[in-house]
C-alpha angles and dihedrals in degrees: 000000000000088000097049088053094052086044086052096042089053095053086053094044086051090051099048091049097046104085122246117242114268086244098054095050125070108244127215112231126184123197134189143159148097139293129320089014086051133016109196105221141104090289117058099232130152141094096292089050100054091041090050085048088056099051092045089050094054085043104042091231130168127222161151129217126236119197122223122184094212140025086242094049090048097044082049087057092047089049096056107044101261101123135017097225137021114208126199155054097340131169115234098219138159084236099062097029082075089066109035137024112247130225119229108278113273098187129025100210129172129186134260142192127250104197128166112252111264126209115197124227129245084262105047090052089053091035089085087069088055097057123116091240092056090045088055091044095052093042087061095053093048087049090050088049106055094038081057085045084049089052100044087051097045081047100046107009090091101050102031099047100151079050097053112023141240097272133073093226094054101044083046087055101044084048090051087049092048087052088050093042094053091034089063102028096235092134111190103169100225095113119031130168112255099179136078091234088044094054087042092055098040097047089058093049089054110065088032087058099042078053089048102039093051083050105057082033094062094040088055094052097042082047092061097034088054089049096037089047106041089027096168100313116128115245116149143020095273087050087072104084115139087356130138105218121183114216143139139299084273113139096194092045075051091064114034086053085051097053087046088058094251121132116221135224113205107219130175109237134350092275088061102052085039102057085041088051082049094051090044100242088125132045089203150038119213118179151116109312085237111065085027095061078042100055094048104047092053094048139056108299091178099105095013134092139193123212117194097205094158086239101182116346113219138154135239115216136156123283122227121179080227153025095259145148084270089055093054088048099061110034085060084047089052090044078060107054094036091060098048097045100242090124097057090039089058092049090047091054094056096034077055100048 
């Protein structure tokens, strides 16, 4: 008898010990964000719920959601044991890759800026043709033109002296005019060259000064379409300078603001550094592409623009507090619905609503 019981108690210990298949257990599931990946009511509803109900369905798992206020509160959780999958817009990082396995990634996001429409003044449209460059610029030009008025005269001076005067000062000066009347074809015909050296001269500095003059021409032009078309509105990183600019809990967004002059505002979620972008504490809005375009597109875009820029890159993926059979499954489950669309057509529906 003894030995039938010990025979009885090992079998129960075995089949304690042998796993349970991951569809047979319910698994705990946490789950955090922001909108529209996550909407923190009574319901779990959001972009990262419906993609999770699609993958138990396919897999006939069973389950039980856990809520988490914050990313760091639900990968915590995932560190020490509590649940057996963390869904949600998660970061796929080497720090906390040190802490938690990682799905396959089941969105590629970037971030993008939210920044309140700009007009520039008179004077900042004008402010380009004070700068130091075109001074410089325009200085050049005065300097070519009176070494080709210098020319004209040496050349001329001598042989045309009711032309161009007695004096050096006055044959410099009709030479200069000549240089100004060919650079810009005018042609008025009151000075023309009458000498071999003179044609020579003159038919140089016509085909340097059509080169120069579509130059400075062009710069001029490129000068006002650049001003007229990015006015004051924040559109890129270097565009940051002085600026407050509210954005996530992101080290390296941090620093690429910093090195761009801006000064950052850590907030929470995309509600927060929009209502502060409303109330003008904040001259920017950094943040993922997807509760931004959500955002915007469920709020007042008059006043307001956008700007896609690809700013880092990264991928949101599933946390497990180890590399296991749950993990396998859903990373081929996420493979699926990547590559028939169903994902993205998920994440349109909410950005849309």
């Amino acid at each position: 008898m003894r030995f039938l019981f010990f025979l009885l108690l090992s079998a129960i210990s075995i089949l304690n010990l042998y796993p349970q298949s991951v569809n047979d257990s319910i698994l705990r599931v946490g789950y955090g964000g922001s909108e529209p990946f996550v909407y923190t009511n009574e319901t779990p509803k959001g972009i990262i719920v419906d993609v999770w109900r699609e993958i138990a369905f396919n897999e006939d798992f069973k389950y039980k959601l856990y809520p988490y206020k914050t990313i760091d509160s639900g990968l915590l959780a995932v560190k020490n044991n509590k649940i057996d999958v963390f869904i949600g817009p998660i970061t796929i990082n080497s720090n906390r890759a040190q802490h938690a396995t990682f799905s396959q990634p089941y969105f590629d996001t970037e971030m993008a800026i939210l920044a309140p429409v700009l007009d520039l003044t008179f004077w900042e449209r004008i402010q380009p043709f004070f700068s130091t460059t075109f001074l410089y610029a325009v200085l050049g030009l005065l300097l070519v033109l009176t070494i080709v008025g210098i020319l004209f005269w040496l050349a001329e001076g001598k042989h045309m002296g009711a032309e161009y005067g007695d004096s050096a000062i006055k044959g410099i000066g009709t030479g200069i005019w000549l240089a100004i009347v060919t650079m810009t074809t005018v042609g008025y015909g009151d000075y023309a060259p009458k000498t071999i050296l003179g044609r020579f001269i003159i038919g140089s500095w016509m085909i340097i000064s059509l080169i120069m003059a579509t130059s400075f021409v062009a710069g001029i032009a490129t000068t006002l379409s650049i001003t007229s078309k990015e006015g004051k509105t924040i559109t890129s990183l270097t565009h940051l300078e002085s600026k407050k600019v509210a954005v996530p809990s992101n080290q390296k967004l941090i620093d690429n603001i910093n090195i761009f002059g801006g000064e950052t505002v850590i907030v929470t979620n995309a509600k927060e550094g929009y209502k502060k972008l409303i109330n003008g504490d904040v001259d920017a809005l950094v943040y993922d592409i997807v509760p931004l375009e959500h955002i915007f597109k469920n709020s007042k875009k008059e006043g307001f623009l956008l700007s896609k820029k690809g700013i880092l890159p990264q991928h949101y993926g599933f946390a497990f507090p180890e590399a296991n059979a749950l993990k396998k499954q859903i990373d081929i489950e996420i493979l699926r619905l990547k590559e028939s669309g169903e994902i993205n057509k998920i994440i349109k529906e909410w950005v849309n609503r």
